[in-house]
Residue, then its C-alpha position, 0 to 999 in steps of 0.5 A: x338550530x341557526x339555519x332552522x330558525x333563519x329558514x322560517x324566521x327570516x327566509x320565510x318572511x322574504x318569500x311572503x314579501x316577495x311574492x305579495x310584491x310580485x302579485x302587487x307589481x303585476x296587477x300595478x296596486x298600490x299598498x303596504x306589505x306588513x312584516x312582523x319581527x319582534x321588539x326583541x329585533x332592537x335589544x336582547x334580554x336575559x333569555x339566551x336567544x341570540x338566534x331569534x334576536x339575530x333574526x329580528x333584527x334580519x327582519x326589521x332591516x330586509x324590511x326597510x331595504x325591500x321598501x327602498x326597492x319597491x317604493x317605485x311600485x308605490x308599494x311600503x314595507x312596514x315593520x310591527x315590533x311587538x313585544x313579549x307576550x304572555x302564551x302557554x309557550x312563554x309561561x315558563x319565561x315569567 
């Protein structure tokens, strides 16, 4: 279960911010790469989910060193940490 969520969760997002970054440096345009993690990166909660918290918080910080090493390019890496949101998914949460 843990290499399944971190293959999608946290590899995934690395190979989408890599090759936007490819694409960016190659044809020298300047912007933001914009990852999604979870507010769930900075705190856990009472549902046992260490995977996906683990994985969050993987996100938040890959982010802020993938910006370090592409702000030459003049390319940021920005994090949206949103927080619980109600889905059919969820529902049985609330």
């Amino acid at each position: 279960m843990w290499r399944r969520i971190v293959d999608v969760n946290l590899f995934g997002v690395f190979l989408c911010s890599r090759e936007v970054a490819r694409y960016m440096i190659q044809k020298k345009i300047r912007g933001s790469i914009i990852n999604i993690s979870s507010v769930y990166g900075e705190l856990a909660d009472l549902i046992p989910n260490s995977p996906y918290y683990a994985n969050k918080a993987a996100i938040i910080n890959m982010s802020k060193g993938l910006a370090n090493g592409w702000g030459r390019y003049g390319i940021r890496v920005n994090v949206i940490c949103p927080a619980f949101i109600r889905t059919p998914a969820t529902k049985i949460f609330l």
